[in-house]
DOVEXBA-718133 format. One record per residue: residue in one letter; x, y, z of N, C-alpha, C in turn; residue number from 1. Coordinates in nm, 3 decimals, m for minus. Each point is the difference from the previous one (the first is absolute). Example, Ala and Ser with C-alpha at 12.3 -4.5 7.8 and 13.67 -1.06 7.14 Angstrom:
BEGIN
PT r     n_x     n_y     n_z    ca_x    ca_y    ca_z     c_x     c_y     c_z   k
PT a   1.319  m0.569   0.780  m0.089   0.119   0.000   0.090   0.120   0.000   1
PT s  m0.035   0.105  m0.072   0.082   0.119   0.006  m0.077   0.109   0.073   2
***
This chain:
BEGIN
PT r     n_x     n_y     n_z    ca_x    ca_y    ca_z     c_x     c_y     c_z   k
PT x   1.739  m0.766  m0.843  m0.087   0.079   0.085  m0.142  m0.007  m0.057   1
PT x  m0.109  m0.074   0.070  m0.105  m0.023  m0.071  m0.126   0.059   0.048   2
PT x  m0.058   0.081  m0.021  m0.109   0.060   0.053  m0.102  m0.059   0.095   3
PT x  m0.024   0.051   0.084  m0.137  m0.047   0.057  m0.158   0.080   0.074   4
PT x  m0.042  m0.055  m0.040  m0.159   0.042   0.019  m0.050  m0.035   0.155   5
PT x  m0.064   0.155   0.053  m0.013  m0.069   0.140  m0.205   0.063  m0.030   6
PT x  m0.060  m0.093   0.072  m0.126   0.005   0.042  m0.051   0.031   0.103   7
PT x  m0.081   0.096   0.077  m0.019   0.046   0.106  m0.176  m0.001  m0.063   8
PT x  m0.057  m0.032   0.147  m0.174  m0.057   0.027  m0.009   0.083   0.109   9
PT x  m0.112   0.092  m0.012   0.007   0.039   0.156  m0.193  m0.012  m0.020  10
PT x  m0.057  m0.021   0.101  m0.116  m0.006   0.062  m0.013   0.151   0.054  11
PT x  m0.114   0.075  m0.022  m0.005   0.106   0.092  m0.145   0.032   0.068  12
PT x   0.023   0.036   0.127  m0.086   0.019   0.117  m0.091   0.148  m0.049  13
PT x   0.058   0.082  m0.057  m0.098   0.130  m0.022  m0.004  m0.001  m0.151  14
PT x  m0.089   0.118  m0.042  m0.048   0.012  m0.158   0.160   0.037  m0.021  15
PT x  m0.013   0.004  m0.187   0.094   0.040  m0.043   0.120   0.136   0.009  16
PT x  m0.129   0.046   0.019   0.083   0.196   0.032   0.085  m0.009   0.122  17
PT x  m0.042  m0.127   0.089   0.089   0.080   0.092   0.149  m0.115  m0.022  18
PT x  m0.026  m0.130  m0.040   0.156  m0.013  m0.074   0.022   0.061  m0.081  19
PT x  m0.010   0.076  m0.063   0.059   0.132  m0.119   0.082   0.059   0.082  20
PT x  m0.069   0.060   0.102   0.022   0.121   0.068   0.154  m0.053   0.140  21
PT x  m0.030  m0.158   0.009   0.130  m0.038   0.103   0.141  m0.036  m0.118  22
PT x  m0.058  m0.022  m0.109   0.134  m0.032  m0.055   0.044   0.094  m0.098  23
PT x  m0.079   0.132  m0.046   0.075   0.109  m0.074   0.118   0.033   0.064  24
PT x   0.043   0.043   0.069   0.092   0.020   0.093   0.146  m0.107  m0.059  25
PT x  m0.030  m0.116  m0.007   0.083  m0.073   0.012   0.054  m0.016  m0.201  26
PT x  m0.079   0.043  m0.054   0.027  m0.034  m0.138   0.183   0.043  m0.060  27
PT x   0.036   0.123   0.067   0.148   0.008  m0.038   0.089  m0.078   0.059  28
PT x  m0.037  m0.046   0.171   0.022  m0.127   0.056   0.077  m0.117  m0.122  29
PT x  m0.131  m0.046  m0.056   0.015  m0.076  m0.068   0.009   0.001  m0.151  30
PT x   0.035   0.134  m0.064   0.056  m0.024  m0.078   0.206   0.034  m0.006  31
PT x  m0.024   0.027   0.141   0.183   0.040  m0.005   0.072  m0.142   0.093  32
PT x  m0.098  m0.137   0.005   0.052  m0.141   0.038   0.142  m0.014  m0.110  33
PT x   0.104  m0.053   0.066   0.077  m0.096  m0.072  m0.038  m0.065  m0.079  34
PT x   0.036   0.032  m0.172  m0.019  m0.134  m0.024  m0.177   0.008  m0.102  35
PT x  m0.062   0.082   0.058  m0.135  m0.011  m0.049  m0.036   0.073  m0.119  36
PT x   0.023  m0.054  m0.106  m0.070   0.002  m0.133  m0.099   0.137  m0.021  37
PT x  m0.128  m0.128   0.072  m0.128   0.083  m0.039  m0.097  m0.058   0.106  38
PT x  m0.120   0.071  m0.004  m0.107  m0.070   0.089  m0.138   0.066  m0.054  39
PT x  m0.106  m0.140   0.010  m0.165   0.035  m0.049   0.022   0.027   0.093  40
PT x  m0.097   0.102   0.075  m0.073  m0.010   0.088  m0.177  m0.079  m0.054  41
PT x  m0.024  m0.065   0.128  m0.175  m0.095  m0.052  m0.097   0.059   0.118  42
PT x  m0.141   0.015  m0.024  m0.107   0.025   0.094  m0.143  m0.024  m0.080  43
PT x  m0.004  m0.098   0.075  m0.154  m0.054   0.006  m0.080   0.017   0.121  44
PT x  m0.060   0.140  m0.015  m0.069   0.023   0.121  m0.115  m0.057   0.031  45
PT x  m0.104  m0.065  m0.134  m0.082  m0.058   0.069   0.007  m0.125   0.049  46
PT x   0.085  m0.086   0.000   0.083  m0.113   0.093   0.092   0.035   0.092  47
PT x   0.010   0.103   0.016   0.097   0.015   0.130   0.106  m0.050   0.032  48
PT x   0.070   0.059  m0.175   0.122  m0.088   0.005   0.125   0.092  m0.081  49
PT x   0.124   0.013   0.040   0.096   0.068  m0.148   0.090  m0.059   0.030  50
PT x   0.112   0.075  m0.062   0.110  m0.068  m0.015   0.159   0.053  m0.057  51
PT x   0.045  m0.061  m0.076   0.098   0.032  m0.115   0.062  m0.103  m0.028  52
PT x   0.051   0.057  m0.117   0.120  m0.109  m0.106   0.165   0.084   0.005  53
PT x   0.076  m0.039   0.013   0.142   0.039   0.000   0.025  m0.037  m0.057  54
PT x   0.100   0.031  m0.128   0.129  m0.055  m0.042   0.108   0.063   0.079  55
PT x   0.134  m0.092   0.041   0.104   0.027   0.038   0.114  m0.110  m0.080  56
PT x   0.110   0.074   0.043   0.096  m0.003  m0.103   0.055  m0.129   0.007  57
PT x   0.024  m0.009   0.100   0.022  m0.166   0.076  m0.042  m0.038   0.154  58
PT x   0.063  m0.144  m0.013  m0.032  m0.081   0.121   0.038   0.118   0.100  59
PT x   0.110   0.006   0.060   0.023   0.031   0.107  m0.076   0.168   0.052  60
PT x  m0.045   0.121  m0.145  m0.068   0.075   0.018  m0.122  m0.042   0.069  61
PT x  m0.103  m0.102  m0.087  m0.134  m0.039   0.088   0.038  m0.068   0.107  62
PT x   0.040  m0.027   0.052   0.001  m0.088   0.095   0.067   0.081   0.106  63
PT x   0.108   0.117   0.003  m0.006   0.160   0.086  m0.143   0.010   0.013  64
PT x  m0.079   0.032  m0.148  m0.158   0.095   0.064  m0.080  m0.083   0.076  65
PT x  m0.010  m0.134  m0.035  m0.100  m0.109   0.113   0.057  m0.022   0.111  66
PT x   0.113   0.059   0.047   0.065  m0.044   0.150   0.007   0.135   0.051  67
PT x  m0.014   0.143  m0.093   0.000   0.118   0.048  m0.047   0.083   0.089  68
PT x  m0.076   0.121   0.007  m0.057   0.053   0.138  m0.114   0.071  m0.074  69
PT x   0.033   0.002  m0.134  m0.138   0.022  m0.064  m0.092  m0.087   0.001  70
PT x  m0.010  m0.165  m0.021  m0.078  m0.054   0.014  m0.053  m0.028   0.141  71
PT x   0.050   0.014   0.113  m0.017  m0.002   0.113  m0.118   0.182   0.060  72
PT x   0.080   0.105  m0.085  m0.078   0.104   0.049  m0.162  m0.077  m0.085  73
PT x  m0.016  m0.035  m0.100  m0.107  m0.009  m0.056  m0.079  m0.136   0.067  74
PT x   0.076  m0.092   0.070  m0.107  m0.081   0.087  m0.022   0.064   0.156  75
PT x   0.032   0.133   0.005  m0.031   0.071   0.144  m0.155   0.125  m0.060  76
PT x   0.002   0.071  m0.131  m0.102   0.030   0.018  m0.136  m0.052   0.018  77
PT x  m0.080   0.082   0.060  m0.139  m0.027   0.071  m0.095  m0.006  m0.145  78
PT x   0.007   0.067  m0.103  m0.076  m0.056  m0.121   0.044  m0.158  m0.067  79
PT x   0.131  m0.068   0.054  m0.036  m0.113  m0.091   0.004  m0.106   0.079  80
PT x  m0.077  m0.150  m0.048  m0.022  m0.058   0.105   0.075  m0.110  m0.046  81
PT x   0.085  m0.093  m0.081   0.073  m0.083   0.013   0.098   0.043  m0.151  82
PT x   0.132  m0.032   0.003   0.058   0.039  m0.089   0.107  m0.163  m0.031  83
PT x  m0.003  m0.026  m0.156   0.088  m0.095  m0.027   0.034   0.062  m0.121  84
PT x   0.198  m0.100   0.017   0.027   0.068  m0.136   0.116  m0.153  m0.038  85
PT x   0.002   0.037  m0.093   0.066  m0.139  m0.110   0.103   0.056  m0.088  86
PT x   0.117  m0.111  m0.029   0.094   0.015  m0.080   0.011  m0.064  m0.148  87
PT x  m0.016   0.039  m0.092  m0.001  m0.062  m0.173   0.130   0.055  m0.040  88
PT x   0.043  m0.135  m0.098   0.072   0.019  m0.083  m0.070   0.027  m0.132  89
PT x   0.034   0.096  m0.089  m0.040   0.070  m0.100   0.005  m0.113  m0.115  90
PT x  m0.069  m0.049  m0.089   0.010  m0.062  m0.140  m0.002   0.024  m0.093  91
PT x   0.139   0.119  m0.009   0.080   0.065  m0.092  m0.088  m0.026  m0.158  92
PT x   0.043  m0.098  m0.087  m0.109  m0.058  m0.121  m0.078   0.012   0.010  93
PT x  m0.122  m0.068   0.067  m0.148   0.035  m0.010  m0.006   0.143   0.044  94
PT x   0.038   0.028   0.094  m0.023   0.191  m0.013  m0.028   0.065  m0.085  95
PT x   0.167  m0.025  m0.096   0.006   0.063  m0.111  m0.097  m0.002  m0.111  96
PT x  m0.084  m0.113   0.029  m0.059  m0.020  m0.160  m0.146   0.046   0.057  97
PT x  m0.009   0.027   0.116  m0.144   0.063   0.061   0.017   0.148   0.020  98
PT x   0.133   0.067  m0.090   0.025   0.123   0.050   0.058   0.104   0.104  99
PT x  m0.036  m0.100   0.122   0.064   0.002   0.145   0.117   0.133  m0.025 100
PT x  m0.018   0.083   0.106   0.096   0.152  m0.026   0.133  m0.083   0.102 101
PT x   0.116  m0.104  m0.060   0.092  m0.032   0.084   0.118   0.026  m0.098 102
PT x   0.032   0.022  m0.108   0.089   0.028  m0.041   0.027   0.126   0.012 103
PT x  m0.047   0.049  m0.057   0.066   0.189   0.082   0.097   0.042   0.102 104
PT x  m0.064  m0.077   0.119   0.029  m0.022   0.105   0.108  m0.095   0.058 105
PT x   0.030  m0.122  m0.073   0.121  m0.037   0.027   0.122   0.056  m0.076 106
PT x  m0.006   0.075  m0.069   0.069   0.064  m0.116   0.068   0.138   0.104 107
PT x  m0.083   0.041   0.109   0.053   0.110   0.092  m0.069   0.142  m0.007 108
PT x  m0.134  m0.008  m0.097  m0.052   0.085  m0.027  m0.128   0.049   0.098 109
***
């Protein structure tokens, strides 16, 4: 069972506050996903851009959240204007020696 890292890009149409303000709501959403580890949340408001990083536990978890209705509610709000997201396999070794918080976490913690 090998972990994987999902990437989400979103472009957004209004300032930052008001994606704050469409996706607070959704944050227990997504931390009570199948499967889901952990998540950055990212915002770069003066590019008009955020995002996040997932770890999930495995294949078949990410690949539920990128076919899910969460990623679909989040390409229907009116603050963001194009959304892509990507699947990584994790590189367990180099992680480790960069610190990377993945052992904990496959351990069940």
């Amino acid at each position: 069972m090998a972990q994987k890292l999902v990437q989400v890009h979103l472009t957004l149409k209004e300032a930052g506050d008001a994606y704050l303000q469409a996706v607070a709501p959704l944050a227990q959403t997504v931390a009570d996903l199948a499967g889901l580890q952990w998540k950055i949340w990212l915002l770069n408001d003066g590019a008009s851009e955020a995002g996040g990083i997932y770890l999930f536990a495995d294949e078949s978890s990410a690949r539920a959240f990128l076919t899910g209705p969460l990623i679909a509610q989040l390409e229907q709000m009116s603050c963001i204007g194009t959304l892509s997201a990507q699947q990584f396999d994790v590189l367990d070794t180099l992680t480790a020696i960069t610190r990377g918080p993945l052992a904990a976490y496959a351990q069940g913690l």
